[in-house]
SEDOTI-108722 format. One line per field, with one value per residue (C-alpha): x, y, z; residue number from 1; chain; residue in one letter. Coordinates in nm, 3 decimals. Example, Ala and Ser with C-alpha at 12.3 -4.5 7.8 and 13.67 -1.06 7.14 Angstrom:
2
px: (1.230, 1.367)
py: (-0.450, -0.106)
pz: (0.780, 0.714)
k: (1, 2)
c: (A, A)
r: (A, S)
This chain:
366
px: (9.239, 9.548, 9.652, 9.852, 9.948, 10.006, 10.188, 10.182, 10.298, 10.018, 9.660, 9.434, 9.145, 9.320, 9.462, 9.263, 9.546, 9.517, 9.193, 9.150, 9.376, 9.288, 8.925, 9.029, 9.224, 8.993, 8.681, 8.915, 8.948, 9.272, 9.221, 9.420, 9.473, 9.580, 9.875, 9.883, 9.967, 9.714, 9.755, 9.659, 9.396, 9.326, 8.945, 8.760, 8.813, 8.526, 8.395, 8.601, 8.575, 8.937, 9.105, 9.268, 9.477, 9.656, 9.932, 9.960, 10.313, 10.525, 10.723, 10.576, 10.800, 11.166, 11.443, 11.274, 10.960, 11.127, 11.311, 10.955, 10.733, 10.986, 11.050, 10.696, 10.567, 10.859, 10.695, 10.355, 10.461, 10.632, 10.301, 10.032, 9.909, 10.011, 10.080, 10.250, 10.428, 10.343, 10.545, 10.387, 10.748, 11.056, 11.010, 10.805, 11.036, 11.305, 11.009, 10.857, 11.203, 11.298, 10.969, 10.961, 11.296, 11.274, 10.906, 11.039, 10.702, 10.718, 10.744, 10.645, 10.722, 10.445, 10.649, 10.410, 10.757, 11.142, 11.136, 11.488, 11.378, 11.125, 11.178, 11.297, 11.568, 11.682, 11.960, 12.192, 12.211, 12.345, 11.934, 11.909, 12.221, 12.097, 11.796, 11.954, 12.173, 11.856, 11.734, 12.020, 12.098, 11.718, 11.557, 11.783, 11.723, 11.311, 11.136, 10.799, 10.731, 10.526, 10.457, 10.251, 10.387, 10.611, 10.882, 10.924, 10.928, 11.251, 11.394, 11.440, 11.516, 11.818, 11.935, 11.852, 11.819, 11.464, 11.192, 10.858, 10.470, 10.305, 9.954, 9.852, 9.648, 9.302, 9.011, 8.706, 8.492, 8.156, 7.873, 7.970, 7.750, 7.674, 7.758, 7.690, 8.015, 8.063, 8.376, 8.667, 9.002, 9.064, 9.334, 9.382, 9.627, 9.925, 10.058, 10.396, 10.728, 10.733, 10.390, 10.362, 10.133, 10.381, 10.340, 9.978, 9.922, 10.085, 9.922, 9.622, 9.578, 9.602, 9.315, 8.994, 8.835, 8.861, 9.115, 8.969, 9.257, 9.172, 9.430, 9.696, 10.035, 10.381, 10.300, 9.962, 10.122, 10.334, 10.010, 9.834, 10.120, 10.111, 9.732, 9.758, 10.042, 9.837, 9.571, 9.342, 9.109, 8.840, 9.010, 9.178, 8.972, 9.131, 8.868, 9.062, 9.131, 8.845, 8.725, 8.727, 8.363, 8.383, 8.618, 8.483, 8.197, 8.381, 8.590, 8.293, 8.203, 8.585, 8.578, 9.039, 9.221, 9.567, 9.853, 10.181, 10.506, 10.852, 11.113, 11.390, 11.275, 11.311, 11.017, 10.821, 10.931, 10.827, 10.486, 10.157, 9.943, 9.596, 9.472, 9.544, 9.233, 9.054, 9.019, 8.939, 8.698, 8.521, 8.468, 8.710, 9.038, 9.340, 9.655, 9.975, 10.327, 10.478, 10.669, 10.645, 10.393, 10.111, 10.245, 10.197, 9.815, 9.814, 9.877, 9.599, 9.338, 9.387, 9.292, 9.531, 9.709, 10.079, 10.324, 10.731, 10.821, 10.638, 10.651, 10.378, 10.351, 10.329, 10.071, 9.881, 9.883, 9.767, 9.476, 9.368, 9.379, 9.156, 8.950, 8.902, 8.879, 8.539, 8.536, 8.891, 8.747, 8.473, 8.655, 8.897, 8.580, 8.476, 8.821, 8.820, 8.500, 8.580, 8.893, 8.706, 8.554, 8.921, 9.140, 8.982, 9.095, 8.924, 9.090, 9.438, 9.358, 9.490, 9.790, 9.758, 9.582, 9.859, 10.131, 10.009, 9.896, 10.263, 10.402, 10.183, 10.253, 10.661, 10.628, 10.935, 11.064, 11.154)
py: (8.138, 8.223, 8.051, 8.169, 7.893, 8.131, 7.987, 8.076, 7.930, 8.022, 7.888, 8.020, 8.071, 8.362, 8.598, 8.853, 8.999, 8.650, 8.671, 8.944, 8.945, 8.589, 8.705, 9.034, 8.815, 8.529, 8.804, 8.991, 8.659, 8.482, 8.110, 8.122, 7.827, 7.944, 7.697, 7.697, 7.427, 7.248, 7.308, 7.086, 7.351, 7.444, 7.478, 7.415, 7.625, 7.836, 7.806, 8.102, 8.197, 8.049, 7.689, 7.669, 7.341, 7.314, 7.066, 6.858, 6.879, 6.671, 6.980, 7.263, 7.534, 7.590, 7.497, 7.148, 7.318, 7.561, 7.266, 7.017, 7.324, 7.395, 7.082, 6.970, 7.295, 7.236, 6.911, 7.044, 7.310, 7.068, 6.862, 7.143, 7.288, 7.686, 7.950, 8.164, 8.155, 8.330, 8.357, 8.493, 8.658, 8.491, 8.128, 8.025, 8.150, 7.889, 7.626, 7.826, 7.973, 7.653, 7.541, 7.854, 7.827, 7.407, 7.509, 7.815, 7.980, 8.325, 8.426, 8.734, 8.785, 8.915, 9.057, 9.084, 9.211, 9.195, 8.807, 8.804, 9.110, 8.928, 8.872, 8.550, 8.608, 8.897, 8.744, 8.767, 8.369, 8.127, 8.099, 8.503, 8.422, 8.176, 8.327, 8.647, 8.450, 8.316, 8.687, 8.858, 8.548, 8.495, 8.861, 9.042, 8.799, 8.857, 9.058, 9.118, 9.242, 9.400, 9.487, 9.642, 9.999, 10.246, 10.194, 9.847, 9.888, 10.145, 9.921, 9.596, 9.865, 10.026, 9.627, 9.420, 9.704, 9.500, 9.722, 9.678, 9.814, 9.889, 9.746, 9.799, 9.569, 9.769, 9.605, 9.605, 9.934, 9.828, 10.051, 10.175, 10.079, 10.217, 9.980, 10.000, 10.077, 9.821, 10.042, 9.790, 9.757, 9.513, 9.376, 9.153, 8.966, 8.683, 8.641, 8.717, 8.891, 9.206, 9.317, 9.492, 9.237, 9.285, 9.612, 9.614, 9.390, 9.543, 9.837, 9.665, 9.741, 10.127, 10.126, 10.272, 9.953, 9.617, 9.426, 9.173, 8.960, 8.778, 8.591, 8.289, 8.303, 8.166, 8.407, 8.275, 8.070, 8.402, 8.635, 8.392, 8.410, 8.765, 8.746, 8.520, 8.714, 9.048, 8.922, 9.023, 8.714, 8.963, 9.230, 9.077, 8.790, 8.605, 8.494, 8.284, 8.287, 8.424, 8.439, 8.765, 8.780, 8.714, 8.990, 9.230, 9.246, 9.223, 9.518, 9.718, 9.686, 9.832, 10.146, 10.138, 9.899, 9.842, 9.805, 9.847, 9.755, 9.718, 9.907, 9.665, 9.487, 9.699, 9.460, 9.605, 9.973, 9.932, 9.794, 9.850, 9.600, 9.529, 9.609, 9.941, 9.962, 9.675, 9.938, 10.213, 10.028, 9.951, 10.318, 10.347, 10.506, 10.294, 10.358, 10.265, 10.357, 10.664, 10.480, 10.587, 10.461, 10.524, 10.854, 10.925, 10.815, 10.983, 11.338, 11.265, 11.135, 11.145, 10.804, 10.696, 10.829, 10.715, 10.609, 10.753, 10.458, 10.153, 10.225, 10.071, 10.460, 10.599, 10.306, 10.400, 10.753, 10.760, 10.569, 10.748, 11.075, 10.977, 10.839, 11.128, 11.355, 11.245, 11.546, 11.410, 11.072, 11.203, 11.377, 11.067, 10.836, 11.117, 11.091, 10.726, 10.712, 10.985, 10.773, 10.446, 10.585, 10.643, 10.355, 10.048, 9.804, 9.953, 10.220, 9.978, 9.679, 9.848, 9.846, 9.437, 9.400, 9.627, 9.393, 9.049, 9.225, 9.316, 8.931, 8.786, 9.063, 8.996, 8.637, 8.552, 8.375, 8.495)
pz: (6.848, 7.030, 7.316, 7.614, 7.918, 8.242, 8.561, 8.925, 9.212, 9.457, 9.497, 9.262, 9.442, 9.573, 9.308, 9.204, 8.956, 8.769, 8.770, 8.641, 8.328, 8.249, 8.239, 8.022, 7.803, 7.707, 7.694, 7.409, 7.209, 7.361, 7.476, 7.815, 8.078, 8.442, 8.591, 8.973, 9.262, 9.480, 9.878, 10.165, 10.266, 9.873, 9.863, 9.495, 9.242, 9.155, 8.745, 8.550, 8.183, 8.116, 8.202, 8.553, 8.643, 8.998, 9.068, 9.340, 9.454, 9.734, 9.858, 9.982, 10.059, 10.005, 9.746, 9.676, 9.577, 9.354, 9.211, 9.201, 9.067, 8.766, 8.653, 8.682, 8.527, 8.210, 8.129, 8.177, 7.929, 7.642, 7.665, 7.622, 7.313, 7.341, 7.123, 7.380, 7.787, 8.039, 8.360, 8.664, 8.846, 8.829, 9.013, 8.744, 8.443, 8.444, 8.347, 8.106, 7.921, 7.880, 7.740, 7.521, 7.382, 7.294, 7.111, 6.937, 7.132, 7.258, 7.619, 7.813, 8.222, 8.433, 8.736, 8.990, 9.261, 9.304, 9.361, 9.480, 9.767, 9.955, 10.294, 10.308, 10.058, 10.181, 10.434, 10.153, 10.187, 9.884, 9.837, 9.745, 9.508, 9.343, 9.256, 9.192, 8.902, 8.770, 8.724, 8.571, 8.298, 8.187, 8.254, 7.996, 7.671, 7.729, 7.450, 7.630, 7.999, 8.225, 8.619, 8.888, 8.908, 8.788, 9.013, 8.974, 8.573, 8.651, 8.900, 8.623, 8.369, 8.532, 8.733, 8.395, 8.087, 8.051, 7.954, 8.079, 8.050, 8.334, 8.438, 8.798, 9.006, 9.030, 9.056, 8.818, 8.805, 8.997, 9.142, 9.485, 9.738, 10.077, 10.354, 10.710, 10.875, 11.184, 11.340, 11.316, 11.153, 10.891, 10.811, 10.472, 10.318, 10.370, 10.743, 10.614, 10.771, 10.700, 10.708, 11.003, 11.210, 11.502, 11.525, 11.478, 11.717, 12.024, 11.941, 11.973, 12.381, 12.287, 12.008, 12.011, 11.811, 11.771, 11.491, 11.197, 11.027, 10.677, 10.544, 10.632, 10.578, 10.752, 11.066, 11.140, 11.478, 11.546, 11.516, 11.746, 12.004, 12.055, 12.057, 12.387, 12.514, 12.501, 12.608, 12.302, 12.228, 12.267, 12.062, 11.784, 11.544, 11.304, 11.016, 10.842, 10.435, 10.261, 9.865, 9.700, 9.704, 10.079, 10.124, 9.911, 10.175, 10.471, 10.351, 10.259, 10.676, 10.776, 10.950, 10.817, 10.608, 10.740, 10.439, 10.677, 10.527, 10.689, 10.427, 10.448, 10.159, 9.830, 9.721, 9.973, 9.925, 9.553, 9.602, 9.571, 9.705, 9.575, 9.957, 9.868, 9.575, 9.741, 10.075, 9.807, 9.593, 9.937, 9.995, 10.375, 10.447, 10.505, 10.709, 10.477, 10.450, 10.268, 9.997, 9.661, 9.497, 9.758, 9.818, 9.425, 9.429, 9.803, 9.652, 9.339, 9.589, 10.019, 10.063, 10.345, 10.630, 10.503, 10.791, 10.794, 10.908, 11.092, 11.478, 11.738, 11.866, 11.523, 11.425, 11.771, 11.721, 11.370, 11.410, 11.763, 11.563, 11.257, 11.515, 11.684, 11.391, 11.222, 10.942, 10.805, 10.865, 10.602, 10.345, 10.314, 10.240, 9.985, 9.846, 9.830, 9.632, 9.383, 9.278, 9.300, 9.001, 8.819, 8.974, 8.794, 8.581, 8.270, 8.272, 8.288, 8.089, 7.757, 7.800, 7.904, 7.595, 7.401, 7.542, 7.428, 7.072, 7.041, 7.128, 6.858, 6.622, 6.655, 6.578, 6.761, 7.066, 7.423)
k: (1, 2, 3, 4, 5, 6, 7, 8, 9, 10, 11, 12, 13, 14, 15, 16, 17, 18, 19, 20, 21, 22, 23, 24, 25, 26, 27, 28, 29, 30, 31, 32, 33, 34, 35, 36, 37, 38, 39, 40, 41, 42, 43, 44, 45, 46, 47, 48, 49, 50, 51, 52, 53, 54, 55, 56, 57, 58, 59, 60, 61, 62, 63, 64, 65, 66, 67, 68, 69, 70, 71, 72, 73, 74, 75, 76, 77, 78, 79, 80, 81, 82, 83, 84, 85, 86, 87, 88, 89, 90, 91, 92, 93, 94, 95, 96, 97, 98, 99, 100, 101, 102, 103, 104, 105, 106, 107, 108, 109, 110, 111, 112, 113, 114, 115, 116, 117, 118, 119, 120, 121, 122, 123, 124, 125, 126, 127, 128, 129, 130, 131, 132, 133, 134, 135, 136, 137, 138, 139, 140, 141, 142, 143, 144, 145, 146, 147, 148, 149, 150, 151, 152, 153, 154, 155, 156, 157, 158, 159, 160, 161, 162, 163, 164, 165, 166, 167, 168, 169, 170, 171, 172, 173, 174, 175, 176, 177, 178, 179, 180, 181, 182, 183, 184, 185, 186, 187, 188, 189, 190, 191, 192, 193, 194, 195, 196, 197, 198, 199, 200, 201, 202, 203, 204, 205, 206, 207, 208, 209, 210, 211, 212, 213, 214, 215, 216, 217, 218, 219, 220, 221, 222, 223, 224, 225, 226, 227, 228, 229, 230, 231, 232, 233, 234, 235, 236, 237, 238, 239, 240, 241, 242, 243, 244, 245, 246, 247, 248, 249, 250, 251, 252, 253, 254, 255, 256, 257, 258, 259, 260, 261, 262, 263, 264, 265, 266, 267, 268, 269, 270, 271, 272, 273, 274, 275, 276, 277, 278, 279, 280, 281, 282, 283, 284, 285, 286, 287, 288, 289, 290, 291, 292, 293, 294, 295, 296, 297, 298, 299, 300, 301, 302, 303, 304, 305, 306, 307, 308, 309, 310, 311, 312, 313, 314, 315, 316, 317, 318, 319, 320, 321, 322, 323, 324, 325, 326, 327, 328, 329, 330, 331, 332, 333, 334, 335, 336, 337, 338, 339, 340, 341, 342, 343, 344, 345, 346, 347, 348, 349, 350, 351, 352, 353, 354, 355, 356, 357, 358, 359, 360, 361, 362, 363, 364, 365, 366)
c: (A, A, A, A, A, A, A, A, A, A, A, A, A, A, A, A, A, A, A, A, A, A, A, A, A, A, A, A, A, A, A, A, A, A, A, A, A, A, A, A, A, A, A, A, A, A, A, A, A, A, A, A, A, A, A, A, A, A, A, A, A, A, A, A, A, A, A, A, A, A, A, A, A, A, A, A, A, A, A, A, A, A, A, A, A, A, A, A, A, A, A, A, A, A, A, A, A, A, A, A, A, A, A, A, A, A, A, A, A, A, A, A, A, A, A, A, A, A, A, A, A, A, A, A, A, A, A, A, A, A, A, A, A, A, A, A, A, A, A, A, A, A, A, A, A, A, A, A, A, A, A, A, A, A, A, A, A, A, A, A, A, A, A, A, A, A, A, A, A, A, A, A, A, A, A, A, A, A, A, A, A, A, A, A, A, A, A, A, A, A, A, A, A, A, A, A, A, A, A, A, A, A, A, A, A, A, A, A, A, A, A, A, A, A, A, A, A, A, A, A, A, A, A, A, A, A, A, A, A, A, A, A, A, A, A, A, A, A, A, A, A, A, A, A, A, A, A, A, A, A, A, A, A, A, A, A, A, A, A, A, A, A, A, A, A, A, A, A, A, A, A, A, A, A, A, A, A, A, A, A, A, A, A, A, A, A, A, A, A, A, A, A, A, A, A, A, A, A, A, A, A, A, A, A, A, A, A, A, A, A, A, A, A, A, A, A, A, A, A, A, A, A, A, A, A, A, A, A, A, A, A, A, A, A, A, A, A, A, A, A, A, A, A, A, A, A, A, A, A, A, A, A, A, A, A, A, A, A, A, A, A, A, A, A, A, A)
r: (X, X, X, X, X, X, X, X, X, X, X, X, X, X, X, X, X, X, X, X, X, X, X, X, X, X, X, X, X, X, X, X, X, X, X, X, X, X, X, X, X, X, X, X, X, X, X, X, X, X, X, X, X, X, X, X, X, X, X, X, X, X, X, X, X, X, X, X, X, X, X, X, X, X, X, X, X, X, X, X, X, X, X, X, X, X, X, X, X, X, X, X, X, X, X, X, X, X, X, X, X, X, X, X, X, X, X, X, X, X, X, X, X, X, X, X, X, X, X, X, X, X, X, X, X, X, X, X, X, X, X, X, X, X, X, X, X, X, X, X, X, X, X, X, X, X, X, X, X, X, X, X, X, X, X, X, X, X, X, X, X, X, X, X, X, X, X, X, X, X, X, X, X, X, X, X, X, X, X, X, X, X, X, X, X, X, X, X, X, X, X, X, X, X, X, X, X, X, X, X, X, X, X, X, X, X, X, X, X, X, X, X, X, X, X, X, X, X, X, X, X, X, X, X, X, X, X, X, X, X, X, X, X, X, X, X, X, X, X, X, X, X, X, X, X, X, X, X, X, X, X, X, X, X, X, X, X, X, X, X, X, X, X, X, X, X, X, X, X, X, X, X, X, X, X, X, X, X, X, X, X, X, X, X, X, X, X, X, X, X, X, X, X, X, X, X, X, X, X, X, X, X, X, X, X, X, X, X, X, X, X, X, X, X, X, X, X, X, X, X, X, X, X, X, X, X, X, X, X, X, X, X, X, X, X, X, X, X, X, X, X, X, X, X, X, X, X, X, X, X, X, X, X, X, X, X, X, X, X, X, X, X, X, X, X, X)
């Protein structure tokens, strides 16, 4: 049996991409172990059908954990019995190149975004440089790759000449069940720049319905600021981190998922978040931005109301109108539930399988 030794550098209980293509691997006969770090607030991991391991690190953010996590990780990898790497986006492939090239071992790169476009490397800082190095020595010698979305797999093509597959992050075909709708907005996901809380959140006052926040991120303090400033303890609740099972249920209550996106970041332009077929899975409408990927599964199935550009009066006036527009309201749920039925992981996984297939049929190295 074939084995493949992922890496991440988040906490596990959270990622639902991981999850599922570690599942979809070992059910298709692969032996696969899931690498990840341990948090202060890490909770414990639930049982999966794979291995998962988390390291407990010293540093937890910035150029000392990139440094810790990598080096740690490389000896990890020299030490484990594995037939094949794979690294999760590009601040785990320096460990795992390394590992791959000293144990002749092949490597493929999951790129889950542009790592060197995130928000806090976009400043154009020596940080963003020396990441962006990192990317264009390592990303053109890999044989085997594949992301979330179309553009993303033309954006390392045309930067790196790297060609990649393409397996987006939809969830597992399940049974669609009717859920009482409790009329509030929900947003999910990390408390990160660039999400749009800001703007959310002042238009808060102007809303017809009250705000739900899952997630924690580097923002949480900020988002808690503006709540007090505003004035919207009794409008705005923040429910903390929750597991997907949690949030699958919670999201199945929404009346709107919120997936708002500032365009500064080309990592952000290019996405396509797993809120956006966690909200349609659930059955409810979402407001989002017009960037190209939603707009492309926008025109095959209305399920949000897409945003030029993130404004507090555009964010206001959007939601008021849905609001106040119940038969729209309805055909968007119908939307959303006809392509729950074609947006699923089953109809993805494939071309996952197809990819790891092709690394053990080159018998070769990165």
């Amino acid at each position: 049996m074939k084995r493949i030794l992922f890496a991440v550098t988040n906490d596990l209980n959270i990622d639902q991409r991981m999850w599922r293509v570690c599942t979809t691997l070992q059910a298709a006969g692969y032996e696969v172990q899931l690498v990840g770090r341990q948090l202060p607030q890490s909770r414990s991991l639930p049982k999966r059908a794979y291995e998962q391991y988390r390291m407990r690190l010293w540093f937890q953010k910035g150029p000392l954990f990139y440094a810790e996590f990598n080096i740690r990780l490389f000896l990890y990898a020299l030490g484990s019995r594995v037939d094949a790497y794979s690294a999760v986006d590009l601040d785990t492939l320096p460990a795992f190149f390394a590992a791959a090239r000293l144990r002749s071992k092949p490597l493929c790169f999951d790129a889950h975004e542009i790592f060197t476009e995130v928000p806090e490397l976009t400043n154009g800082g020596i940080k963003q440089r020396i990441w962006q190095k990192i990317e264009s020595l390592l990303l053109p010698q890999l044989k085997f790759a594949y992301t979330v979305n179309h553009s993303l797999a033309q954006w390392y093509s045309q930067k790196h000449g790297i060609q990649m597959a393409v397996v987006r992050n939809m969830p597992f075909e399940r049974p669609f069940t009717p859920t009482a709708n409790e009329g509030f907005i929900l947003y999910q996901g990390a408390l990160n720049a660039g999400r749009g809380l800001a703007e959310l959140l002042e238009a808060a006052p102007q809303l017809p319905t009250n705000i739900l926040i899952a997630g924690r991120g580097d923002l949480e303090a900020e988002v808690r600021a503006i709540i007090g400033r505003l004035n919207l303890e009794q409008r705005v609740q923040l429910v903390g981190q929750l597991d997907p099972e949690a949030l699958q249920q919670l999201t199945a209550k929404a009346w709107l998922g919120v997936n708002l996106l500032e365009a500064h970041s080309l990592n952000y332009y290019y996405s396509l978040a797993n809120k956006f077929f966690d909200y349609v899975q659930a059955g409810i409408p979402q407001l989002g931005m017009d960037y190209p990927e939603y707009a492309l599964l926008n025109a095959e199935y209305e399920v949000s109301v897409l945003l030029p550009e993130l404004k507090t009066d555009q964010v206001v006036q959007a939601i008021n109108q849905l609001w106040n527009d119940p038969q729209k309201y309805q055909r968007m749920q119908e939307q959303a539930m006809l392509a729950a039925q074609k947006w699923t992981w089953e109809a993805e996984c494939p071309t996952l399988l197809d990819v790891y297939a092709r690394v053990f049929a080159a018998n070769s190295t990165i």
